[in-house]
C-alpha positions as CSV (number, residue, x, y, z in Angstrom):
1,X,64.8,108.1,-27.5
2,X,61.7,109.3,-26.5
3,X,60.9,112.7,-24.7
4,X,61.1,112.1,-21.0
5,X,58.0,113.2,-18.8
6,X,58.4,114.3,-15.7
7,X,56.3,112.3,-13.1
8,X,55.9,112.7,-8.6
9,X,55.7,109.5,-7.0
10,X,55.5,109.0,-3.2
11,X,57.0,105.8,-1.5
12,X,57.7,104.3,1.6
13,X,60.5,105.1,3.5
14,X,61.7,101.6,2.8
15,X,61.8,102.0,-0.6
16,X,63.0,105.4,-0.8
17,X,66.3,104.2,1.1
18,X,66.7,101.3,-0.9
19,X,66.7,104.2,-3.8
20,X,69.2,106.1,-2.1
21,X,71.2,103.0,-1.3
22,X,71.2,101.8,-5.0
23,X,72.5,105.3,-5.8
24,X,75.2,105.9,-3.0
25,X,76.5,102.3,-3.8
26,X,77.2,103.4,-7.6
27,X,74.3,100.9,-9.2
28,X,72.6,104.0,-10.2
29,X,73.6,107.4,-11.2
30,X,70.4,108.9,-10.0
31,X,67.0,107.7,-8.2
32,X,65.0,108.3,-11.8
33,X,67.6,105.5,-13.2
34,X,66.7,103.1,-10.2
35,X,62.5,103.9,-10.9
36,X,63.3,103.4,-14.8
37,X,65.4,100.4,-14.2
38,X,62.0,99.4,-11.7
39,X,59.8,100.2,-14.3
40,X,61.8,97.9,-17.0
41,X,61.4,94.9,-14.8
42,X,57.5,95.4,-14.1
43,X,57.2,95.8,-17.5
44,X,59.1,92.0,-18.5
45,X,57.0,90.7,-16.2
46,X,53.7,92.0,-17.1
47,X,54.9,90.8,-20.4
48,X,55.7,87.1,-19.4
49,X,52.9,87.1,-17.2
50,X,50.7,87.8,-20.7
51,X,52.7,85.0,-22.5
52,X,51.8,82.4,-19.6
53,X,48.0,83.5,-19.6
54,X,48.5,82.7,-23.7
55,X,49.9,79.5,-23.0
56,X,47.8,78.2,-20.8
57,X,44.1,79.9,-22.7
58,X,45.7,78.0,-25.9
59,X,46.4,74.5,-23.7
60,X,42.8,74.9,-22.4
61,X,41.5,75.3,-25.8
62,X,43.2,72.5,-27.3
63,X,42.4,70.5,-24.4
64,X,38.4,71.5,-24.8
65,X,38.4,71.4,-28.5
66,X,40.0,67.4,-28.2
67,X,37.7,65.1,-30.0
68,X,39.4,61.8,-28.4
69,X,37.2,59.8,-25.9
70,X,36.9,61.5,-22.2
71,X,37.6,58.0,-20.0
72,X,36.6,58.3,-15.9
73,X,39.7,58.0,-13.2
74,X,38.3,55.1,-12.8
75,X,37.6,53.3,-16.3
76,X,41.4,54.3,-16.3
77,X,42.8,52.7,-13.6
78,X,40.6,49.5,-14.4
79,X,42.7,49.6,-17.9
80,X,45.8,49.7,-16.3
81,X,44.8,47.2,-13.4
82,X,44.0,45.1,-17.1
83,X,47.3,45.5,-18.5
84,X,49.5,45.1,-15.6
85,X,47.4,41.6,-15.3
């Protein structure tokens, strides 16, 4: 496990009851666990957030890089209208 660091960070009242909430309910042993556990989640996030950016940069690319013929909406819709026919 990694040293710890000792850190001050101010929040709202709001947030600083939910702390002590999540603490005095027995969630938490101690309002560092509740930042840490805090911490955890942004850090998932950020993380899935990075994998969806990915995603959607490689779909773009793909999509860009597509040498198949680019048709207008409406050369489409004039195919279809032809094969419904």
């Amino acid at each position: 496990m990694e040293p710890a660091e000792k850190l001050s960070v101010t929040v709202t009242p709001a947030m600083a009851r939910m702390i002590r909430d999540k603490v005095e309910d027995g969630s938490f042993g101690s309002a560092s666990e509740v930042i840490r556990a805090a911490l955890r989640a942004f850090q998932r996030e950020e993380e899935e957030h990075a994998e969806r950016m990915a995603s959607i940069r490689a779909r773009v690319k793909a999509s860009i890089e597509d040498t198949r013929p680019n048709h207008s909406g409406e050369e489409v819709r004039d195919h279809l209208r032809e094969l419904a026919a």
